[in-house]
C-alpha positions as CSV (number, residue, x, y, z in Angstrom):
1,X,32.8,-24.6,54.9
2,X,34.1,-26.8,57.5
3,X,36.0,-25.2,60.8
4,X,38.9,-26.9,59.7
5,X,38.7,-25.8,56.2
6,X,37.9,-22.6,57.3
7,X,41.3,-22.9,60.0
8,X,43.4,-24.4,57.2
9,X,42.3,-21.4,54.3
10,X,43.1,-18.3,56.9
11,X,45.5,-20.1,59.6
12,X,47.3,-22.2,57.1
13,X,50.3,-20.4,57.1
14,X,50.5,-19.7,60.6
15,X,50.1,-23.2,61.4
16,X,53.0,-24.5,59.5
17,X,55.0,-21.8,61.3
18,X,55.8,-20.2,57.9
19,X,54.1,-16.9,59.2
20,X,53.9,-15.8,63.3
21,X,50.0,-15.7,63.9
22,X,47.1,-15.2,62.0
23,X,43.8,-13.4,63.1
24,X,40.1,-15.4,62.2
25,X,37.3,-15.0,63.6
26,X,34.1,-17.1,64.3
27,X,30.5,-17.0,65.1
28,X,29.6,-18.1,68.4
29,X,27.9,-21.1,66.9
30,X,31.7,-22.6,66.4
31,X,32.5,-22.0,69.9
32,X,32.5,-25.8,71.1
33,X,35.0,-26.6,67.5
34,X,37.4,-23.7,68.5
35,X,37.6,-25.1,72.3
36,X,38.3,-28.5,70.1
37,X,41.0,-27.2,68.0
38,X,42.7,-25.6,71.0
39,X,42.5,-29.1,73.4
40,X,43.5,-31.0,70.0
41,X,46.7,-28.9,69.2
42,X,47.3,-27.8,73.5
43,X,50.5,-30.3,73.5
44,X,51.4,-29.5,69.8
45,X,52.9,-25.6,70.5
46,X,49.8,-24.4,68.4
47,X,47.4,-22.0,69.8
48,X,43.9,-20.5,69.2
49,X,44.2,-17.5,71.5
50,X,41.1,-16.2,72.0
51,X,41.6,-11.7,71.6
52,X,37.5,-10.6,72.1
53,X,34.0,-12.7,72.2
54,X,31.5,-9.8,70.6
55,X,28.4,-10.3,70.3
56,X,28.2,-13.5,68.1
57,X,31.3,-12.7,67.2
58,X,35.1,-14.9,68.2
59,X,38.2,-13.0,67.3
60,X,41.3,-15.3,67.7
61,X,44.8,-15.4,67.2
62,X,46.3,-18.9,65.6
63,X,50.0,-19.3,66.0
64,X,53.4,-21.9,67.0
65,X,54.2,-20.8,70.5
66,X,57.5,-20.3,69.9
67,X,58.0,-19.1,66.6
68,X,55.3,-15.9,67.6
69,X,57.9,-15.7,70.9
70,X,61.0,-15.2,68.9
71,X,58.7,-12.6,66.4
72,X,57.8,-10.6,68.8
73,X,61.2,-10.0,70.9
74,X,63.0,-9.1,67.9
75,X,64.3,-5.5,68.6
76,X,62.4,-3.7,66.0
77,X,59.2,-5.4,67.0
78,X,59.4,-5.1,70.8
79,X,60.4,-1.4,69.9
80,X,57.5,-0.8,67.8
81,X,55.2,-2.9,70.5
82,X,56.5,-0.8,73.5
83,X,55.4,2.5,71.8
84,X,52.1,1.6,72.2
85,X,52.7,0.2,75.6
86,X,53.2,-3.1,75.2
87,X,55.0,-5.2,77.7
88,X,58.1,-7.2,77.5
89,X,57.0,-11.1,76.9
90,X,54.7,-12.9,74.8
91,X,52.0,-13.5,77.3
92,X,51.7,-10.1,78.8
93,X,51.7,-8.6,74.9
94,X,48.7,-11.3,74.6
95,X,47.1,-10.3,77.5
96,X,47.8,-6.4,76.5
97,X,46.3,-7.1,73.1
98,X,43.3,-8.9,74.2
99,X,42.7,-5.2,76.7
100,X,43.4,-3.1,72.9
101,X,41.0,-5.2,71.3
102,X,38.3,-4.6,74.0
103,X,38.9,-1.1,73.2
104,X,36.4,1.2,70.6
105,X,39.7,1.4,68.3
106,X,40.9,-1.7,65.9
107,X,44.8,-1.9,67.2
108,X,46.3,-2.1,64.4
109,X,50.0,-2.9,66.2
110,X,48.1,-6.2,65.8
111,X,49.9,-6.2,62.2
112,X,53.2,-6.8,64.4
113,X,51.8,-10.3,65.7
114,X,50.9,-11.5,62.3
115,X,54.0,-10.9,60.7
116,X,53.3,-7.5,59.1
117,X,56.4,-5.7,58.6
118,X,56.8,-2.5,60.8
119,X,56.4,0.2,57.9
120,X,53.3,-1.3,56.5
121,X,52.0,-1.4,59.8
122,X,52.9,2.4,60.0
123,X,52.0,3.1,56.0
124,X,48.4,1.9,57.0
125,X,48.2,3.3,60.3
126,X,49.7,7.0,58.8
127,X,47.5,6.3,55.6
128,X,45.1,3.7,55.2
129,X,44.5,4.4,51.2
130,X,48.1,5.2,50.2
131,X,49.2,1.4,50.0
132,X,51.2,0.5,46.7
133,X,48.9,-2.9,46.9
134,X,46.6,-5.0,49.1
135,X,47.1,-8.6,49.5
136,X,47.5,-10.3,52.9
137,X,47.8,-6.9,54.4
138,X,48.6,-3.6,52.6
139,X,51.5,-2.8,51.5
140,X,53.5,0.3,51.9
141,X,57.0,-0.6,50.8
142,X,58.9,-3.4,49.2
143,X,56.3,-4.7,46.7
144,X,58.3,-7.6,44.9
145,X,59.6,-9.3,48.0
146,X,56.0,-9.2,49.6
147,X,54.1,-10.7,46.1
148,X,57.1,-13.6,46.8
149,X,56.0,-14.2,50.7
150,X,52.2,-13.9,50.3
151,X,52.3,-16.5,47.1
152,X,54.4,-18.7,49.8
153,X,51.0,-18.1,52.3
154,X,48.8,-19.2,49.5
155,X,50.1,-22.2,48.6
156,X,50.7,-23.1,52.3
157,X,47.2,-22.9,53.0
158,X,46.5,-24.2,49.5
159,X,48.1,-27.4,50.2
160,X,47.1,-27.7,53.7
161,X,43.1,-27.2,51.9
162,X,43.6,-30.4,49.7
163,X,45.0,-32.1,52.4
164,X,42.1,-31.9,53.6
165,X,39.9,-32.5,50.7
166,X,41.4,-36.2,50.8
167,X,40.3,-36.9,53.8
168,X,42.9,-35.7,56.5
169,X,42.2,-33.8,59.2
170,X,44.4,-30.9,60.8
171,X,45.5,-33.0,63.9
172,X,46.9,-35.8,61.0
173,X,48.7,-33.1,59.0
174,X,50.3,-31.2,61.7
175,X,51.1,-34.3,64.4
């Protein structure tokens, strides 16, 4: 699979600002495409952040500058970020997150970034195998209204994937 193809399947929704961030990750080998992506999209308020280089291993976070901004200082997610010492603003949180990932534990607060809803963040983190279902994350609560938003995810990466197929490239479809 292509990088882009690869950035449109995971990133999809993230890109079209439909969902705050999403998390991918890399091998080391598509190091000089992810520096692309990021000059490409640099003046388009989309970012490839990268969180950790491991190994042969790139963890980054793809997301609309502002739409991840206004996500993360609503109160109940700066709340839930500041009890596990995050910062106020969206570059120190970065740079805080980037420091958590580093760290021998997954941080999975990192559910706040990507949209994840505070008490299936907390469901997971209290108990990782007492979800009600797993689809773009797992889910702890509200089952029907999070079927509805990760169908929306699918076929927002789903369209952004044939897109693609004919011929356009992400810098075309997100201009």
């Amino acid at each position: 699979m292509s990088f882009e193809a690869s950035l449109a399947q995971h990133c999809g929704a993230a890109m079209a600002g439909i969902k705050p961030a999403s998390l991918a990750v890399c091998g080391a080998g598509r190091a000089a495409d992810l520096a692309a992506f990021r000059e490409a999209f640099a003046g388009k308020g989309i970012r490839a952040e990268i969180l950790l280089k491991r190994g042969e291993r790139i963890t980054y976070l793809v997301f609309r500058e502002e739409k991840l901004r206004v996500h993360l200082s609503r109160t109940e997610n700066a709340a839930f970020l500041a009890a596990f010492g995050y910062p106020d603003g969206m570059e120190e949180r970065l740079l805080f997150l980037k420091v958590r990932m580093a760290g021998n534990c997954f941080p999975h607060e990192v559910g706040i970034f990507l949209g994840y809803p505070a008490e299936d963040v907390l469901g997971y983190m209290r108990d990782p195998g007492g979800c009600i279902f797993s689809g773009a994350w797992k889910v702890y609560s509200e089952p029907e209204k999070k079927r509805a938003l990760f169908a929306r995810y699918k076929k927002c990466s789903g369209c952004i994937v044939r897109r693609l197929a004919c011929g356009e490239t992400l810098a075309e479809i997100f201009r």
